[in-house]
N, C-alpha and C positions, 0 to 999 in steps of 0.2 A: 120269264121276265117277272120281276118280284114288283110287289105294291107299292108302291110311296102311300107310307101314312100319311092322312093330312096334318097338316100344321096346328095343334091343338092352341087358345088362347085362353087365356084365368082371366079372371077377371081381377080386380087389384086387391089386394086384401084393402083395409082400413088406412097400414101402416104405408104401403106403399101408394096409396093416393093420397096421403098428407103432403102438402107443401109448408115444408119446414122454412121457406124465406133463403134468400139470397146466400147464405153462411150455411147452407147443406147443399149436395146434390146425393145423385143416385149411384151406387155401385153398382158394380156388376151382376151383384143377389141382390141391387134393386132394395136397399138397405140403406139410411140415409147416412152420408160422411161428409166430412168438412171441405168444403166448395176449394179453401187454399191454407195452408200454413198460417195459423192463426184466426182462422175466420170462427172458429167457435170458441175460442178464448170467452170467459165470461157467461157460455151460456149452455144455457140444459135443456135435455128435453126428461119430458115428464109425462105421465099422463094422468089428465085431470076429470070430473066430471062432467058430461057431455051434456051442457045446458040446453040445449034443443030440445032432451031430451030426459025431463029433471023426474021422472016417474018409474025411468030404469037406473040401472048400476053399468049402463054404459058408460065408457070414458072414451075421453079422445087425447091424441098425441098431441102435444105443441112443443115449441122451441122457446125457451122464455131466458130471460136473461136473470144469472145466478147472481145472488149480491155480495160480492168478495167479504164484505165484514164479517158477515156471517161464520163463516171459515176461519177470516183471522181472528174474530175476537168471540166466538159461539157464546152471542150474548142469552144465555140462559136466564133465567128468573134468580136474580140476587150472583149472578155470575161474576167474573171478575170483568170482561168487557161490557157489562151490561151499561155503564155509566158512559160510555162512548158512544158503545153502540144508540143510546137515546138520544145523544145530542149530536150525534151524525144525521138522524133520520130526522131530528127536528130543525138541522138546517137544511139538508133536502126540500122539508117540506116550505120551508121559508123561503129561500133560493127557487122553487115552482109558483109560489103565489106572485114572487117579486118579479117574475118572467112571465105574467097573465093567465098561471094554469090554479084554477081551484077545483080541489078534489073533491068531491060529492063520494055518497054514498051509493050512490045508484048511476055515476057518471060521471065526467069529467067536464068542465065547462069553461073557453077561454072566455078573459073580460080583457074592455079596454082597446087600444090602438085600430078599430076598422069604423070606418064612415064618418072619423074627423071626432071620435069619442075620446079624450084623454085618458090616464090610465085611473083607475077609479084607488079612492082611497084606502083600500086594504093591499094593491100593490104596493101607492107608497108607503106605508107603514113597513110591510117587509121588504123593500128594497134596503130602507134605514138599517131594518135588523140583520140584515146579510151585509151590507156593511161592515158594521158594528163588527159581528161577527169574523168579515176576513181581516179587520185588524187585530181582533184577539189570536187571531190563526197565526198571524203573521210576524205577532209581538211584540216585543219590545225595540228587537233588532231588523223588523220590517224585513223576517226570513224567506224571502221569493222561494226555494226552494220545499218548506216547510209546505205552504201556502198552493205550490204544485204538484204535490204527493197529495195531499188535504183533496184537490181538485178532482187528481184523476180518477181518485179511489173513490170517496164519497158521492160526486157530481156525474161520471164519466164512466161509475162502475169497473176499473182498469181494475185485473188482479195485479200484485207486486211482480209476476213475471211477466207479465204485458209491458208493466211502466221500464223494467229494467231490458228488455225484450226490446222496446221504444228507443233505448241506445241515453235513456232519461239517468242523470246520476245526481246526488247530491254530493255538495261539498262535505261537509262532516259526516262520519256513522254514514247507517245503511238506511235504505229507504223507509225497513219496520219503525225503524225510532224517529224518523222523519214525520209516520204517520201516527205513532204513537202520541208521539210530542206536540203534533196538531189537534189531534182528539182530545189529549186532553186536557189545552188551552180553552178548546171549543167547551169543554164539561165545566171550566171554570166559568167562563165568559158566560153559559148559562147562569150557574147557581147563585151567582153575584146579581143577575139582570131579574132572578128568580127574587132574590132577598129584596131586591130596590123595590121590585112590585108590593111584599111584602110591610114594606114600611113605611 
């Protein structure tokens, strides 16, 4: 009668006790893969320095969400999407303020709407500017389409294969000149609000 080995167990490495969130599971090597067709669309994992632990060269895995412009427009220093890519981010960031999120350096901190507080005056000021802003988006000819490319990409982080993936199509052209032709409305719609402050 021959031995049964016992059952040996490991312990987890690093990589397999990470919980990468809802949009990974585990394979069969116990390897992280996408939970369902589509669920990692937009995001990356990466591994970053492991802040617990700021006095090694440990790092740790995460799953963080990829920013599609990056890709399409590799806004480089003096690049050619560079002028987009700024006035993309700087209505993100006007679009989070006019939504209660202001970004600190050290934190993030909501204002406004809990215990009967109104929304404090640097929401509405950017509520104004994102405004402003999806009419420049939207133009002359008030292009809904235009204006939901602009959305998905910028606000919603969609790659172009998501949104067309989505079953989303624009009437004229493709989606790139959709998104091109909203950025850079948006680069106008700065440089003009840029010169008014100026003068």
């Amino acid at each position: 009668m021959s031995k049964r080995k016992p059952d040996r167990t490991v312990a987890p490495t690093l990589e397999q006790a990470t919980d990468y969130g809802p949009a990974f599971t585990r394979g069969r090597d116990a390897r992280p893969v996408p939970a369902w067709d589509g669920a990692t669309d937009g995001i990356e994992l990466a591994d970053i320095p492991d802040i617990a632990r700021p006095d090694t060269t440990h790092t740790v895995r995460v799953a963080r969400r990829a920013d599609p412009l990056v890709a399409l427009l590799q806004p480089r220093k003096d690049g050619p999407g560079r002028p987009q890519y700024v006035a993309a981010e700087r209505f993100r960031m006007d679009t989070a303020l006019a939504d209660g999120v202001g970004g600190q350096s050290d934190g993030v901190a909501v204002q406004g709407g809990g215990g009967g507080v109104g929304p404090t005056g640097t929401m509405l000021d950017a509520q104004g500017r994102v405004r402003d802003a999806w009419l420049a988006v939207r133009g002359p000819a008030n292009d809904g389409d235009i204006a939901d490319v602009v959305r998905a990409v910028v606000l919603a982080w969609a790659t172009l294969d998501t949104y067309r993936a989505a079953g989303r199509r624009v009437r004229r052209g493709t989606v790139r000149e959709a998104l091109d032709t909203g950025l850079n409305r948006l680069v106008d719609h700065y440089e003009r609000v840029d010169s008014e402050k100026r003068d």
